[in-house]
C-alpha positions in Angstrom: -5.9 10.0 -15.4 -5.3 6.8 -13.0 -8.2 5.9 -10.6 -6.8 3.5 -7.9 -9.0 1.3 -5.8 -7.9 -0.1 -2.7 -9.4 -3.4 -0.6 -8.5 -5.5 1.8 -8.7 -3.5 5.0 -10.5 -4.5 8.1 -9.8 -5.1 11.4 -7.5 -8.1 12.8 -5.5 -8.8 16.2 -2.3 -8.3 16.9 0.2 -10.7 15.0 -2.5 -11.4 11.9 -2.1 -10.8 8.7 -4.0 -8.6 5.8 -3.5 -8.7 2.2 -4.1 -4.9 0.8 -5.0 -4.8 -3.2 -4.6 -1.5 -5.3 -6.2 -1.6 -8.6 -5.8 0.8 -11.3 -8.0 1.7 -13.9 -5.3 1.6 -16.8 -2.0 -0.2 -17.4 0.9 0.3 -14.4 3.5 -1.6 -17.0 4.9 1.7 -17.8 4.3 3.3 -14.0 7.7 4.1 -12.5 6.3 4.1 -9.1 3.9 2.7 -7.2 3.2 2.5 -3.6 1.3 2.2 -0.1 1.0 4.9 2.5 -0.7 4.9 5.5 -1.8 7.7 7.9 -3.1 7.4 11.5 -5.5 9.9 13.4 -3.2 12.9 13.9 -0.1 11.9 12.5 0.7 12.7 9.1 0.8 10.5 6.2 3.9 8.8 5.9 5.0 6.3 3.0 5.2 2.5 4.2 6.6 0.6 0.8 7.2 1.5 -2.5 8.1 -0.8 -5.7 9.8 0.6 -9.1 8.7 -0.6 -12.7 11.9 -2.9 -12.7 10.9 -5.0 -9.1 13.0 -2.5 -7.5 11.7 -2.5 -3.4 11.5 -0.1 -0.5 10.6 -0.5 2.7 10.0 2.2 5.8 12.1 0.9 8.5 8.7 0.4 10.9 7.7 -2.2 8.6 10.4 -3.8 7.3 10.7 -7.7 7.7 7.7 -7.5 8.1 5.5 -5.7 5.0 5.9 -7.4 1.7 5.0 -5.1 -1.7 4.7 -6.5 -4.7 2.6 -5.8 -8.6 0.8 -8.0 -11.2 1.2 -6.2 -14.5 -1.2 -8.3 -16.1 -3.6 -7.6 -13.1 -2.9 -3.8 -13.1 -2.8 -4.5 -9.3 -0.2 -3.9 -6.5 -0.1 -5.6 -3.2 0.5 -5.4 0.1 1.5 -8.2 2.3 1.3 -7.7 5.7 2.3 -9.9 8.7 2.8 -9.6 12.4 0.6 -6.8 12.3 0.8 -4.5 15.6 -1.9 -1.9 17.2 0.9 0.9 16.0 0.2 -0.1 12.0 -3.8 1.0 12.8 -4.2 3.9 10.1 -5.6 4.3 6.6 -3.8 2.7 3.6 -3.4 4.7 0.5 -2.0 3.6 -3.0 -0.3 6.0 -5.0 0.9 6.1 -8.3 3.7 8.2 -10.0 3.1 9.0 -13.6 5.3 11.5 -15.4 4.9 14.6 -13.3 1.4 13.6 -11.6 0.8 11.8 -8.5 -2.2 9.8 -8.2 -4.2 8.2 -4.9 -6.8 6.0 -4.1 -9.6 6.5 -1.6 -7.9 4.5 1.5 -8.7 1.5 2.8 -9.1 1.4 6.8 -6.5 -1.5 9.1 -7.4 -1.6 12.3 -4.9 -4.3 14.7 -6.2 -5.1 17.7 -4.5 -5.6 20.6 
């Protein structure tokens, strides 16, 4: 079992900046996968970046340039950089984990951008 904690959220205007945190309750050394998804009110969730055990990046196209992801091993955290926020990134964060065959979230963490 991983538990994942996300903070950071909140609300900010257009063009700001958050930092998202996802903590894990165990190691992520070993995880192969770990990233952010965000869903808005009616829309389905949809993955925003993702970062392999080796560094290895990926970004949705919406966010790229913009969204940075990144993880602390020694932390047992993964990040989420985000500038030049727009109203259109307004949605729950999730983290998400991918260990062996199980996929793991966290509880969300709400960005609201202001326009």
């Amino acid at each position: 079992q991983v538990q994942l904690v996300e903070s950071g959220g909140g609300l900010v205007q257009a063009g700001g900046s958050l930092r998202l945190s996802c903590a894990a309750s165990t190691s992520i050394f070993s995880i192969k996968f770990m990233g952010w998804y965000r869903q808005a009110p009616g829309k389905q969730r949809e993955l925003v970046a993702v970062i392999g055990s080796g560094g290895t990046r990926n970004y949705a196209d919406i966010v790229q340039g913009r969204f940075t992801i990144s993880r602390d091993n020694a932390k047992n955290t993964v990040y989420l950089q985000m500038n030049s926020l727009k109203p259109e990134d307004t949605a729950v964060y999730y983290c998400n984990a991918l260990v062996g065959w199980d996929t793991y979230w966290g509880q969300g963490t709400q960005v609201t951008v202001s326009s």
